[in-house]
C-alpha positions as a Markdown table, in Angstrom:
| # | Residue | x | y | z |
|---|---|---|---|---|
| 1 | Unk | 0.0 | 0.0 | 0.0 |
| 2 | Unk | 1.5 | 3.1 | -1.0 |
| 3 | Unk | 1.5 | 6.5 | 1.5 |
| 4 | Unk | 0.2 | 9.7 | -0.4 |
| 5 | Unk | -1.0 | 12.8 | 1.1 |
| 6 | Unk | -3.4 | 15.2 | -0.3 |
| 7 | Unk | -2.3 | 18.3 | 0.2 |
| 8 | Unk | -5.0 | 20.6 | 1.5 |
| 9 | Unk | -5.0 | 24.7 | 2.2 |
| 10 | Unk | -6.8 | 26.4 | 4.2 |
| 11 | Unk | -9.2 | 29.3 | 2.4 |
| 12 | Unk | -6.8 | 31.6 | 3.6 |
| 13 | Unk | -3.9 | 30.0 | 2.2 |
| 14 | Unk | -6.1 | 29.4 | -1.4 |
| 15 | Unk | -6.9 | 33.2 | -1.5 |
| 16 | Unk | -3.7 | 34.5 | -1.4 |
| 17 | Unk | -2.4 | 31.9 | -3.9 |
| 18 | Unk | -5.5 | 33.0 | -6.3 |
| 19 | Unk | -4.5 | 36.7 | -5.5 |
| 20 | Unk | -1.1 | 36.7 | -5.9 |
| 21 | Unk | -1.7 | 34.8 | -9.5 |
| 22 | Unk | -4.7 | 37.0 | -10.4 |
| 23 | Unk | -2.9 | 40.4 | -11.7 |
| 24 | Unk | -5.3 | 42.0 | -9.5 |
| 25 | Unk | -5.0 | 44.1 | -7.0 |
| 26 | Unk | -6.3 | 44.0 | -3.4 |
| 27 | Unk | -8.4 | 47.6 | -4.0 |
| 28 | Unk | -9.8 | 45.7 | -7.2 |
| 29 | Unk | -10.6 | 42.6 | -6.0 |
| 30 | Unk | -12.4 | 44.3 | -3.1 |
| 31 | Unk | -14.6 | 46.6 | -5.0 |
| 32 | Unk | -16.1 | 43.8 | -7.4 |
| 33 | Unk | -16.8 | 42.3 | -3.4 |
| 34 | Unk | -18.9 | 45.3 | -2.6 |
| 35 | Unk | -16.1 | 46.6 | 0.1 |
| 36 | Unk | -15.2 | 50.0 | 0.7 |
| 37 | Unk | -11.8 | 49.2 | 2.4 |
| 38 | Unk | -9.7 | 47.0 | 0.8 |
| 39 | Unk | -8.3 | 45.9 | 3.7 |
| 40 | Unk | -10.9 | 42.9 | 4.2 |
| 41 | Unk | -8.8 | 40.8 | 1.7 |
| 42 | Unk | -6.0 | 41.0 | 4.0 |
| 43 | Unk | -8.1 | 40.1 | 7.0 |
| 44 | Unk | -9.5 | 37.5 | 4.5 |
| 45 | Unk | -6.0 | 36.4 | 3.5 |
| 46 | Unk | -5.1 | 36.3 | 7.2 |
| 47 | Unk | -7.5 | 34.1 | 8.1 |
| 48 | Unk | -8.8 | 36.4 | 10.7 |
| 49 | Unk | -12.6 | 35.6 | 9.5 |
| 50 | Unk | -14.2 | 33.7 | 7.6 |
| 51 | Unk | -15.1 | 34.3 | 3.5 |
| 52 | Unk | -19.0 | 35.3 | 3.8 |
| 53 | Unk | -20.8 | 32.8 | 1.9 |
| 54 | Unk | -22.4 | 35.7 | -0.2 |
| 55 | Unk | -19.4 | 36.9 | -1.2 |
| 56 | Unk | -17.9 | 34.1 | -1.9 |
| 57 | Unk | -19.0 | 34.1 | -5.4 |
| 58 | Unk | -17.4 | 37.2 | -6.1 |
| 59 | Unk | -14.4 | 36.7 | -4.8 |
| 60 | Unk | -14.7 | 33.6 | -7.3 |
């Protein structure tokens, strides 16, 4: 039996891959969220709290 490991990423750790490999910026990618302040994709980023499940299809 072989040993493999899926490995798995937190949401945190997927957004800032998806970020980083978007082109987009942080202020962008916030205004198509519907945020003022663009530093909720930090917090987002940071896992600090949780993506809100109606905006997780923007962020999409």
């Amino acid at each position: 039996m072989s040993s493999k490991f899926i490995e798995r990423k937190t949401v945190a750790e997927y957004l800032t891959d998806a970020i980083a490999h978007s082109g987009k910026t942080q202020k962008l990618i916030s205004q198509e969220m519907g945020y003022d302040n663009p530093n909720i994709i930090t917090i987002l980023k940071q896992g600090l709290t949780p993506v809100p499940l109606k905006k997780s299809r923007p962020i999409c």
